[in-house]
Structure formats: C-alpha cells, structure tokens
ZAPATI-610520 format. One line per 3 residues: number of its first residue (from 1); their letters; for each residue x, y, z of C-alpha. Coordinates in steps of 0.001 Angstrom, whole numbers. Layout:
BEGIN
NUM = A = X/Y/Z ~ ...;
//
This chain:
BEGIN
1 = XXX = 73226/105284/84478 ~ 76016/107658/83611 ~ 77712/109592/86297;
4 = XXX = 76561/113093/85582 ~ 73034/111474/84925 ~ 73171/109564/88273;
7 = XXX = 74867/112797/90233 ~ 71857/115032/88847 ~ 69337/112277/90078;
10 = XXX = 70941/112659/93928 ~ 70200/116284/93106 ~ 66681/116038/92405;
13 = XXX = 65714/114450/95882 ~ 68075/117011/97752 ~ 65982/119655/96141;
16 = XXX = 63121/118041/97050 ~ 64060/117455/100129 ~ 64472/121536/100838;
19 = XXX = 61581/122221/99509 ~ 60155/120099/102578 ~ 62364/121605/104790;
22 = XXX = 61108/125426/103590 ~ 57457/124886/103851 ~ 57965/123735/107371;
25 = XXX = 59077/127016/108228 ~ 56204/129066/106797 ~ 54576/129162/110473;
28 = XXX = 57296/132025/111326 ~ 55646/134698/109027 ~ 56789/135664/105671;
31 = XXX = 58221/139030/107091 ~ 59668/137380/110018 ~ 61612/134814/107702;
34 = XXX = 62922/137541/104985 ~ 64294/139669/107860 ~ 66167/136799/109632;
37 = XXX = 66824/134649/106561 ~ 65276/131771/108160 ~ 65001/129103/105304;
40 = XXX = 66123/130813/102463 ~ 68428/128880/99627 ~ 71853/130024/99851;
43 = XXX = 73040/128514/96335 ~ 70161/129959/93962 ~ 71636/130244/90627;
46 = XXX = 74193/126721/90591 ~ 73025/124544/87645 ~ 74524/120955/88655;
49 = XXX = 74640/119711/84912 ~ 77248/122298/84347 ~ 79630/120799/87076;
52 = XXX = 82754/119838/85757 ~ 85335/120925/88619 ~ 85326/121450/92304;
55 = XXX = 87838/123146/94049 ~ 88989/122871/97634 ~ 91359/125032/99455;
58 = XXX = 91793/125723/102867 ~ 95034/126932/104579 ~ 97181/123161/104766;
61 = XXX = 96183/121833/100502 ~ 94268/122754/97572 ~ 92395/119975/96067;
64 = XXX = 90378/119798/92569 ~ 88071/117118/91455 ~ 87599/117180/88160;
67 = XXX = 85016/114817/85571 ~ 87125/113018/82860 ~ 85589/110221/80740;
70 = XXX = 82239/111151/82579 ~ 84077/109739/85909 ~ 85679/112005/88918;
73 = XXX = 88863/112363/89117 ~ 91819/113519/92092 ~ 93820/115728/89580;
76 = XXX = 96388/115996/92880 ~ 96863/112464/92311 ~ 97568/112023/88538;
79 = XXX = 93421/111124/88159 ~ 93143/108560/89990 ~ 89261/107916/90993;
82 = XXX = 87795/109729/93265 ~ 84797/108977/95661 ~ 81720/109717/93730;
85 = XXX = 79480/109456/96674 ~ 80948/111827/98336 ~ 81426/114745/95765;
88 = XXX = 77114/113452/95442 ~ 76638/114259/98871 ~ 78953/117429/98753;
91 = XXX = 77117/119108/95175 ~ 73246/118069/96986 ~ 74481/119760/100142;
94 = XXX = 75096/122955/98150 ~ 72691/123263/95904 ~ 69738/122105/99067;
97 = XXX = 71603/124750/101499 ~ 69189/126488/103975 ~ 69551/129372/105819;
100 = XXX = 68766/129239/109712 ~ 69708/133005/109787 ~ 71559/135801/108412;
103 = XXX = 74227/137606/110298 ~ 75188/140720/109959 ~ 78657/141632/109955;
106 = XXX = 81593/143783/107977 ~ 84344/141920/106445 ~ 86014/143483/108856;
109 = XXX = 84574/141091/111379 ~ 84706/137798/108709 ~ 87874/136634/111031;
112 = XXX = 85599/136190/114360 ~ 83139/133306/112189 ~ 86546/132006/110742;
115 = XXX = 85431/133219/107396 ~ 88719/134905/105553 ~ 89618/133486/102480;
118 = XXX = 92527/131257/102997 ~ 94216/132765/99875 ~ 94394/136142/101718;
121 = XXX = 95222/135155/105429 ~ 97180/132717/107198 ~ 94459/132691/110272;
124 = XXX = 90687/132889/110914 ~ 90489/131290/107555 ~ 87739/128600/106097;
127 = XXX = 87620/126282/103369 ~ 86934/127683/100124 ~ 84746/125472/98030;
130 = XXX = 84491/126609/94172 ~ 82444/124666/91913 ~ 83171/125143/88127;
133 = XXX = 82140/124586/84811 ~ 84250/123202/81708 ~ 86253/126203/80890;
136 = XXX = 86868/126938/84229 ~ 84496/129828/84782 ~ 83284/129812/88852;
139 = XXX = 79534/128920/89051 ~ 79085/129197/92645 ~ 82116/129966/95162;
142 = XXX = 81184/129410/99203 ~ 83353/129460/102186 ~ 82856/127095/105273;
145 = XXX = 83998/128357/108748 ~ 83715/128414/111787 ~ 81300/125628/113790;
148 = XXX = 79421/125569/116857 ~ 76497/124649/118948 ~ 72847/125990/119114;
151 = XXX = 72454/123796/123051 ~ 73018/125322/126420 ~ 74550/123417/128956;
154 = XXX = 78037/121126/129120 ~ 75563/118022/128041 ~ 73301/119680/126026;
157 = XXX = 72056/117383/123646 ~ 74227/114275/123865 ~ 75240/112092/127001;
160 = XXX = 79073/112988/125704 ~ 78428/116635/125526 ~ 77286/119367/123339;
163 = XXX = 78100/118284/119862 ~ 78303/121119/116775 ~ 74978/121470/114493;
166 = XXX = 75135/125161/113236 ~ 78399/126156/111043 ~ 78712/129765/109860;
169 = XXX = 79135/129895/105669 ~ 79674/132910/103492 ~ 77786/133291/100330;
172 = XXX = 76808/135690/97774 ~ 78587/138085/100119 ~ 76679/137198/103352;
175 = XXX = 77701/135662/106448 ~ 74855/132781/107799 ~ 74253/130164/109665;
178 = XXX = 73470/126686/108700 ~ 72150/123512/109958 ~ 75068/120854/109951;
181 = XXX = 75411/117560/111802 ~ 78305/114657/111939 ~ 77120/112846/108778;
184 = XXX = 76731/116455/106401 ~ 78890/116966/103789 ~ 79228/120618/105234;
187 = XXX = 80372/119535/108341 ~ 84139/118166/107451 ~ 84681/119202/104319;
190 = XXX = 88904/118164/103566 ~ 91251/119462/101097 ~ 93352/116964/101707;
193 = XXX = 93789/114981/98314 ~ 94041/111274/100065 ~ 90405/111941/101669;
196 = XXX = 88668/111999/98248 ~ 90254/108726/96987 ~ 88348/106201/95962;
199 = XXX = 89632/103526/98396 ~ 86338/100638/98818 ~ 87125/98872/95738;
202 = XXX = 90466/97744/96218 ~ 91772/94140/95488 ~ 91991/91166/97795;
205 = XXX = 93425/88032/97423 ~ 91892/84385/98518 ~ 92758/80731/98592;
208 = XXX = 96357/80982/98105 ~ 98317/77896/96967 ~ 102010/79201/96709;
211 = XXX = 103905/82390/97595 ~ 107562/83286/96664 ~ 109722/85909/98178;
214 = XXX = 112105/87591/96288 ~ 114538/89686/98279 ~ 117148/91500/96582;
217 = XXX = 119214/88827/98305 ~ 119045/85710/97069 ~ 119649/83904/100057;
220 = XXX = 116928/85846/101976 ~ 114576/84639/99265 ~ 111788/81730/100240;
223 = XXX = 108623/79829/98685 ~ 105721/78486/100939 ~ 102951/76152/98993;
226 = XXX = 100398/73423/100065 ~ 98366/70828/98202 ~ 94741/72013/99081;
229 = XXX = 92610/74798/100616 ~ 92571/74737/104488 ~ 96294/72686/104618;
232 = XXX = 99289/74462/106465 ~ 101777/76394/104496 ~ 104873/74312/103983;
235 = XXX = 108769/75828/103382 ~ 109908/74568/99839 ~ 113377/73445/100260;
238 = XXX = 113773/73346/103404 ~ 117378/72777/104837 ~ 118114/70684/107800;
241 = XXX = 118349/73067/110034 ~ 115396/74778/109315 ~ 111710/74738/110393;
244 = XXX = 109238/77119/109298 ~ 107187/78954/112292 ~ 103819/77856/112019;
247 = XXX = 102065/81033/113227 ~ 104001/82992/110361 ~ 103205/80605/107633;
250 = XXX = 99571/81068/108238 ~ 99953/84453/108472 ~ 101719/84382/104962;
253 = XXX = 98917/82364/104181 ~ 96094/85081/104941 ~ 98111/87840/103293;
256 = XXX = 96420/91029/101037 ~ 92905/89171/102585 ~ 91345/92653/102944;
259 = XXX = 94558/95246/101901 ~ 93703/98922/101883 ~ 95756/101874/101002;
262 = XXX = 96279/105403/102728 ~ 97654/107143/99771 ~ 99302/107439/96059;
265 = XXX = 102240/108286/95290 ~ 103221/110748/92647 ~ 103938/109038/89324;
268 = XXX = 106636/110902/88697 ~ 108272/110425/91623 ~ 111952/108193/91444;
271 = XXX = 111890/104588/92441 ~ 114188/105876/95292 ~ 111965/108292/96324;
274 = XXX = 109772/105380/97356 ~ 112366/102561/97526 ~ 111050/100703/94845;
277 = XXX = 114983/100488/93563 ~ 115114/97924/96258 ~ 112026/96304/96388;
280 = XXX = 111273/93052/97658 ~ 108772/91089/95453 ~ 106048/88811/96433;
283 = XXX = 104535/86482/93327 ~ 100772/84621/94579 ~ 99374/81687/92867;
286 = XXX = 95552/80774/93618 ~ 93753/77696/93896 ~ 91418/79807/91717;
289 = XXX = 94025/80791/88976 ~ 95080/84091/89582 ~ 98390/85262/89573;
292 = XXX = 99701/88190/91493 ~ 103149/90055/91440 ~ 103192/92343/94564;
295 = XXX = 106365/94597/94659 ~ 106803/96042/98372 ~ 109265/98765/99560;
298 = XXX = 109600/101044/102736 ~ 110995/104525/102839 ~ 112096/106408/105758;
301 = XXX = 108955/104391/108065 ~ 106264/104338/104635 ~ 105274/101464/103388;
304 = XXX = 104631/101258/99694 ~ 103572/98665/97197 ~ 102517/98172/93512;
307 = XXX = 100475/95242/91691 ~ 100087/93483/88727 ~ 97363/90544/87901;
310 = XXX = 97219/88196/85505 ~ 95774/84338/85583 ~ 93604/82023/83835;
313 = XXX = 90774/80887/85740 ~ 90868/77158/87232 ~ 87812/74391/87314;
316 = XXX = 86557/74121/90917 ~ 85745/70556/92673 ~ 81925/71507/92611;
319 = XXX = 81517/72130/89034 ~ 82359/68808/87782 ~ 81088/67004/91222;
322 = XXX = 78793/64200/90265 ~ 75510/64478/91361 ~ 74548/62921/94711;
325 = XXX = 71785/60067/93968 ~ 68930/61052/95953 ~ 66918/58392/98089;
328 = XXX = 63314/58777/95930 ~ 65442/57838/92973 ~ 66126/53914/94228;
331 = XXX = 63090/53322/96187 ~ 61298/50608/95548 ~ 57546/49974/94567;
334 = XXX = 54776/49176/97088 ~ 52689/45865/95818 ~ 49301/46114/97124;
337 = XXX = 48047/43496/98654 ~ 45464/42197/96618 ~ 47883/42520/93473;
340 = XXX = 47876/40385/90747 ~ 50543/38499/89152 ~ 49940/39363/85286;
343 = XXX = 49601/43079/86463 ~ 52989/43030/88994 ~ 55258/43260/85704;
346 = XXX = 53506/45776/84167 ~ 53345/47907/87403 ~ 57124/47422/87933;
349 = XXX = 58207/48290/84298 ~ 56147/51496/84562 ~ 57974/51837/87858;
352 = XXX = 61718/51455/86594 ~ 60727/54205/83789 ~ 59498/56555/86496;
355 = XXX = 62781/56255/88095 ~ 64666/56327/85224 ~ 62882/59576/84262;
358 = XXX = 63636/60952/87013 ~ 67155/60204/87797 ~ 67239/61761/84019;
361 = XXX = 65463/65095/84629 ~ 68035/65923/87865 ~ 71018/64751/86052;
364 = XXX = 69873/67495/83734 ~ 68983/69916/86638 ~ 72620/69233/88041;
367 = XXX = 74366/69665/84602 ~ 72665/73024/83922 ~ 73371/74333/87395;
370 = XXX = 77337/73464/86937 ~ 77137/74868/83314 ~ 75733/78112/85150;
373 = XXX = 77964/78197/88146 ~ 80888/77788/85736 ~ 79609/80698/83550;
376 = XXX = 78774/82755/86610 ~ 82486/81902/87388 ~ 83940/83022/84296;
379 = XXX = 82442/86667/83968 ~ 83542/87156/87430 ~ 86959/86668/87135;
382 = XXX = 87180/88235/83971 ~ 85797/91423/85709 ~ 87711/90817/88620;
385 = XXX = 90954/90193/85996 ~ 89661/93917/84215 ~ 88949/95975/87332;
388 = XXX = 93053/94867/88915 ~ 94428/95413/85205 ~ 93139/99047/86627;
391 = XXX = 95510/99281/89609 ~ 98284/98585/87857 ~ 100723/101484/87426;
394 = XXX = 100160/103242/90833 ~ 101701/102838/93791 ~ 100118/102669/96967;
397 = XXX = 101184/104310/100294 ~ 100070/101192/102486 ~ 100419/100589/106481;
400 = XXX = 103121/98081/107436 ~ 100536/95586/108855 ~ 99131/95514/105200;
403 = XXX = 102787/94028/104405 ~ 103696/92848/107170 ~ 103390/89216/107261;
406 = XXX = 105193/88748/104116 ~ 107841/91165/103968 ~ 110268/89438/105703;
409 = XXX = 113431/87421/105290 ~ 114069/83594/105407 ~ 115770/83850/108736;
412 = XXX = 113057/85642/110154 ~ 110222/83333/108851 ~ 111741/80528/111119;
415 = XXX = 111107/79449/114554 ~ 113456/81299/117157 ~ 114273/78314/119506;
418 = XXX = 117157/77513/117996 ~ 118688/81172/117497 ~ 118006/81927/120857;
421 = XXX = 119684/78789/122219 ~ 122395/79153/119827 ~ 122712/83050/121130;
424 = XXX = 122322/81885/124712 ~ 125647/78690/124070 ~ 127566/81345/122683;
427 = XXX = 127519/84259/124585 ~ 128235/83538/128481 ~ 126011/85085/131034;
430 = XXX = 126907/88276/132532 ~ 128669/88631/135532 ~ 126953/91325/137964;
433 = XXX = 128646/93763/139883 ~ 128127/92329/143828 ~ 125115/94331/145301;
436 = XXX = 125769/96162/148927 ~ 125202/93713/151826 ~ 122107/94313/153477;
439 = XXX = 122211/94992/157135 ~ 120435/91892/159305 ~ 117844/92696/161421;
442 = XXX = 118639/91991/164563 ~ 117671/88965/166133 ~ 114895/88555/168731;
445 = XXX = 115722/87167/171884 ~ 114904/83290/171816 ~ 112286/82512/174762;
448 = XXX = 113850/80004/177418 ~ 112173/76600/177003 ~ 109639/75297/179648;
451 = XXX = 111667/72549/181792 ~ 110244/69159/181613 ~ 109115/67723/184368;
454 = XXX = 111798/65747/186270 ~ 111153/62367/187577 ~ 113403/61030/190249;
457 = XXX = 113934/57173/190636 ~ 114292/56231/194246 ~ 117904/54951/194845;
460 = XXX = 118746/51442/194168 ~ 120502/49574/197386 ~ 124056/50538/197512;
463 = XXX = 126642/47853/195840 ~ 128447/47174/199024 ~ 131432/46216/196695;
466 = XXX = 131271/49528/195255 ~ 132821/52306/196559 ~ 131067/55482/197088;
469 = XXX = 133490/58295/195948 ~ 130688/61666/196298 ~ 127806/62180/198562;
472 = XXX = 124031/60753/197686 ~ 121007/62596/197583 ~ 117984/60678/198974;
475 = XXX = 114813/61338/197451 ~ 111241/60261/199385 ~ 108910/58263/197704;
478 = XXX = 105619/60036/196562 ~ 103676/58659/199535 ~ 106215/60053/201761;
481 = XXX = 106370/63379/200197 ~ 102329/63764/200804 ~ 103691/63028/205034;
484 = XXX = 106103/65522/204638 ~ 108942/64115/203949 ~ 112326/65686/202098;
487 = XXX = 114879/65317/199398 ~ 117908/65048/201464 ~ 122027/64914/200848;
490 = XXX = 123821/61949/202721 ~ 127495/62770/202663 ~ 129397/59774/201819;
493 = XXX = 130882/59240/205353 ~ 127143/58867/206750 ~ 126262/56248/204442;
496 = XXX = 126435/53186/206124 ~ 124843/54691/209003 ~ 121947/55481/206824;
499 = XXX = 121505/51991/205359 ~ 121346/50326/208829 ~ 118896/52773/209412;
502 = XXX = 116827/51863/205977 ~ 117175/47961/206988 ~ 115613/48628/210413;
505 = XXX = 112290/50478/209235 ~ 111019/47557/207673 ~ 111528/45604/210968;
508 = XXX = 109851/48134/212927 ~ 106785/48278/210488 ~ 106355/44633/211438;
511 = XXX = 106150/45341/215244 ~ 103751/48291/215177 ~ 101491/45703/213029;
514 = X = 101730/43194/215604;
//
C-alpha cells in the first residue's frame, strides 16, 4: 500500500472513531450541545487526499513536511525521511478533532489561552499547524496553545499529580477546548526539524571480524581481527611493548551494535564546519561479508559521522553443515520369534530399503532447507545492502558513546599499567609542605601500682666470722605474730646479746616440757 493510500486508511478509522465519540454525547440535548460546542468537529471541510504539506511554526523553528515520490519528507533537512507514523497520527488527530466546549473570547484575550500567532508575537504564542495542498494553497490552518487540567485537587487523577487532558485550540476563528492526553498527537506537537526524523531504521553492524583505524596520524592508526565469532579481539602488529586492553577490544568489538543518530547535518555545510577535514576513519569487515567505511569527526563537543556499505555476502557454517544421522535411520530390525529362515532375508532386504529410503527423503529435507536458508540469506542482505546504499551521503549528528569505543588512538587502546608506572619512575613524589604540630593532649596521671605482698624470711644464724657492719631487723615467725609478737631493730652492738638470748629459748622450751 502506497503512502497516501495507507495515510487515508489511518483516516478512515479516526473518523470512525469520532463518530463513536459524538453519538456518546447525544444524552446532553441537541440544544445543550450547539450552545456549548460539546462534540462538534473542529476540522469540517479538510480533505486528507489533498495533503501534500504540513507546516509547523511556533516561536523557536518552522518546520514543513512535505510528500515527494509519494514518501514524507523533512524539507529542513535536505528531504531526508520523515516519520510517517507520526504525521498519520498528527493528520487523524485533525481531521477526528472534537470539541469539549467553545469559549468565548476577543482576540484581544487570545494571549491568556496562549493562542497568538507566533508570526505576530514573541509571547503568549502557540504552534501554528497549516496543512496544504500541492500548490501551496492552506486547506485547514489551527493553532495549539495553551494546556491544562479538567481535575481538582494536587493528585487529581494520577498518584504523581494532576496531569494535562484539555488543551485550548483556535479554529475557524474560535477559541475551544479539546480532549488531549500524553500519547495525542495534539498534545506535543514540535517544530523542531530533528523530532520528525525518521530515526528506527537505522543501520547496525554484527559479527565483526576485523576493524582498522585510520587516524590522520599514521602512527595513531591500529587494526584489531580474530579468527571466529565469540574469540577476543587481537592487536595486529603488535610491538613489544604493547598489549591491547582487553575490556577495550571487546568494546571495539561490539561497536555501531545498535547506533542511533540525534540529527543531520546540512549538506551544504563545509567539512570544517563538522570536522570531517580531519576525520578519523573506521573500515568493518563481517564474518557475514559486509563491508563498512565509517568516517567519524567531533566539532566543538558534537559528534558526527558518515557511512558507506558495500560487501558480498559470505556462506555460513550451517548452510553447508552435513546433516546429523538420526537414530531411526541405523536401527536395526526386530526378528520375531517364531521367524523363519527363508523369510529372515527377505524381511531384512525390505528393511535396508526402508532405511535407505529414508535416510534419502531427509537428506532431501536437509538440502532444501539449506537451499532456502541460503536464499532467505541472500534477499536479506541484498535489502539490507539497498536500504544502507540509502544513508550514504548524510551525515549524522551522533552522541559520543555511539563513537566512543572506537574513536580512539593506539596509545589509548592499550593497557595503562605500564604508562602509569613509567609516569610514576619518572616523576619523583612530591614533597609536602610540613603540616602544624598538633598540640598533645595532656597526659593522665598514671595510677600508683598495688604493692605486692612482701614476704619476710626469718634471719639465717649470724656468720660469726662475719662482721656485722649495720643494725638487723628481727622479724617473728607467723606463729609468733598470732601471740603478739613484733618486727624489731637490733642495733649491731646488741647482737651478740641477742643470739645468747635465741640459743637459750630452745633450752628453756625443754624444761617447761619436763
């Protein structure tokens, strides 16, 4: 189906659709609805077959989307393809647009709903939205403005808040109020050229097998490949002081798996507007066959990059795979029991041909499934080969992280150890200045220790060769202590008078026992 065809299809079911939406408002009264507005078509005199052009302006762009070749087109953006779903969704929108009430107001009072024409005022303004035929002649001109919400209360509605379903629109002169919510067309309707680009059928690139860097460098320049799907990425030519960080050659390896662009630039802007004068270029080889050439620049923080594709498509393992045997193929026959001899040779011929038809009839099976998969195969990567032969000549406004894993030096695609120890050799530590001394608590008083207990040893009989030079102190035994006896000093000249006394206590002992 055509695009015009398909667009006026959508149509029919969003006019079906309000018709629905009318008759459920009949209940209010015919005079009760003409006086209020309440479900009246806004748009009654658009024809949709005559669509050729829609214009959007609001006070930041302009943007027109305009049919070419029976496909829409971003004229902004040299006609690059535009998102047909959406300018679907936009034209049923119109055309279905009900009415939830009239308001009346002055132009005067346009500015409080947001509704001035942004070609006459710098504030209060809406988005115009002007839908036109081939020669340019305005079918049906509206302008969006201000939105807002029909609930009460700070959660009316939502568990986040109150959330806008009612935006005011001016038509045929009138100011009313329409039913929007967050997936209507109505409700965010941009002017902003990069919003309308068609930006879900991009490229992506799978099972690579080699990339090459070429930096305007030489020297910077580097080449990763491997032997087979799922093996790491290995540094081609590796010097000896070199090893290739394994994190950023799988990275490399995973590059442009899911790319997606933000913008387009301007054909006719310079290669130094965009820094394609210095661009660094990245050439892919697939285990499938495809070749890429990526060219990548940045200017002033944007990223940008341009492709070509070429490639011829390459035999997978599984479509020349021999067949796996399968176990009904070899399995033997059963002799019954009761079997005779002249019949066992005719049973097991008839056998062996079974088999043999068999292992026949799935060798054909097999062959025709390869002969498909390989067909299936070509026609896909001849329309994968036609719809990149598409994107080339543009260049793409891309994020860094779309680049980033590629666009990089030799140096940096290395591990770090060795710069970092090399940085660390080199440059000596640095000496800090001495920090002020910090003032020492002061010191808590240490507790005395508890004495130990002192044990006395009960002098030993004086040396009588020995002279005593200082006095002696005489300590009772325990059992004498208990009678009252005490630790007493002998001065040195009563000595001997104290021995004789010692030597007769033992004698007198003896006498009392007696």
């Amino acid at each position: 189906m055509k695009g015009k065809q398909l667009l006026i299809a959508v149509l029919a079911l969003g006019l079906l659709g309000s018709v629905a939406y009318f008759n459920s408002n009949e209940t209010l009264g015919d005079d009760a609805s003409d006086k209020a507005g309440i479900g009246k078509t806004l748009v009654t005199d658009l024809d949709p077959e005559k669509i050729t052009t829609i214009a959007i302006t609001d006070n930041d762009a302009t943007l027109t989307l305009a049919q070419k070749d029976e496909k829409w087109t971003v004229t902004e953006r040299d006609g690059f393809a535009a998102k047909f779903d959406d300018i679907q969704k936009l034209v049923t929108s119109a055309v279905s647009l009900k009415s939830l009430r009239q308001i009346s107001a002055s132009k005067k009072q346009h500015g409080r709903f947001e509704l001035l024409d942004p070609a006459d005022s710098d504030e209060n303004t809406g988005t115009r939205v002007e839908f036109k035929d081939a020669q340019g002649k305005v079918l049906k001109s509206l302008l969006l403005g201000k939105k807002g919400s029909a609930n009460s209360g700070a959660n009316a509605g939502s568990p986040f808040g109150s959330s806008d379903n009612q935006r005011y629109v001016l038509a045929n002169g009138k100011v009313t109020v329409v039913a929007i919510d967050y997936s209507s067309a109505l409700n965010d309707v941009s002017a902003d050229p990069a919003d309308w680009l068609a930006k879900d059928d991009f490229f992506k690139v799978e099972k690579i097998k080699s990339i090459t860097i070429t930096q305007p460098n030489e020297t910077d320049s580097w080449t990763l490949t491997r032997i087979k799907e799922g093996d790491d990425m290995a540094l081609s030519d590796a010097k000896p002081d070199e090893k290739l960080d394994s994190s950023k050659g799988s990275s490399a390896g995973r590059v442009l798996g899911s790319p997606s662009f933000d913008d387009i630039a301007s054909k006719s802007a310079k290669p130094e507007d965009t820094g394609m004068d210095k661009a660094v270029t990245a050439t892919i080889d697939t285990f499938e066959g495809y070749n890429y050439v990526v060219k990548m620049a940045k200017k002033d923080n944007e990223y940008y990059m341009s492709l070509a594709a070429s490639g011829t498509r390459l035999a997978q393992a599984d479509e020349t795979a021999p067949r796996t045997p399968q176990p009904d193929e070899s399995k033997p026959r059963a002799q019954a029991k009761d079997e005779k001899p002249e019949d066992a040779e005719r049973l097991d011929k008839e056998h062996n041909a079974a088999l043999a038809k068999l292992i026949a009839e799935n060798e054909k099976t097999h062959a025709e499934s390869q002969a498909k998969l390989r067909e299936e195969r070509d026609k896909t990567f001849a329309d994968n080969l036609a719809k990149l032969a598409k994107l080339e000549g543009w260049t793409f406004k891309v994020s860094s992280y779309t680049l980033d894993a590629i666009y990089k030096t030799r140096a940096e695609m290395m591990e770090e150890e060795k710069e970092e120890a090399a940085q660390g050799a080199a440059t000596p530590p640095p000496i800090l200045p001495a920090l002020p001394g910090i003032p020492t608590p002061p010191t808590p008083p240490t507790p005395a220790p508890t004495p130990a207990p002192i044990t006395v040893q009960p002098p030993k009989p004086a040396d009588p060769n020995k002279v005593v030079t200082s006095d002696i102190i005489k300590v009772p035994s325990a059992a004498e202590m208990k009678k009252g006896a005490k630790i007493e000093v002998i001065k040195k000249e009563d000595l001997e008078d104290e021995i004789e006394k010692t030597k007769e206590q033992p004698e007198k002992k003896a006498d009392d026992k007696e």
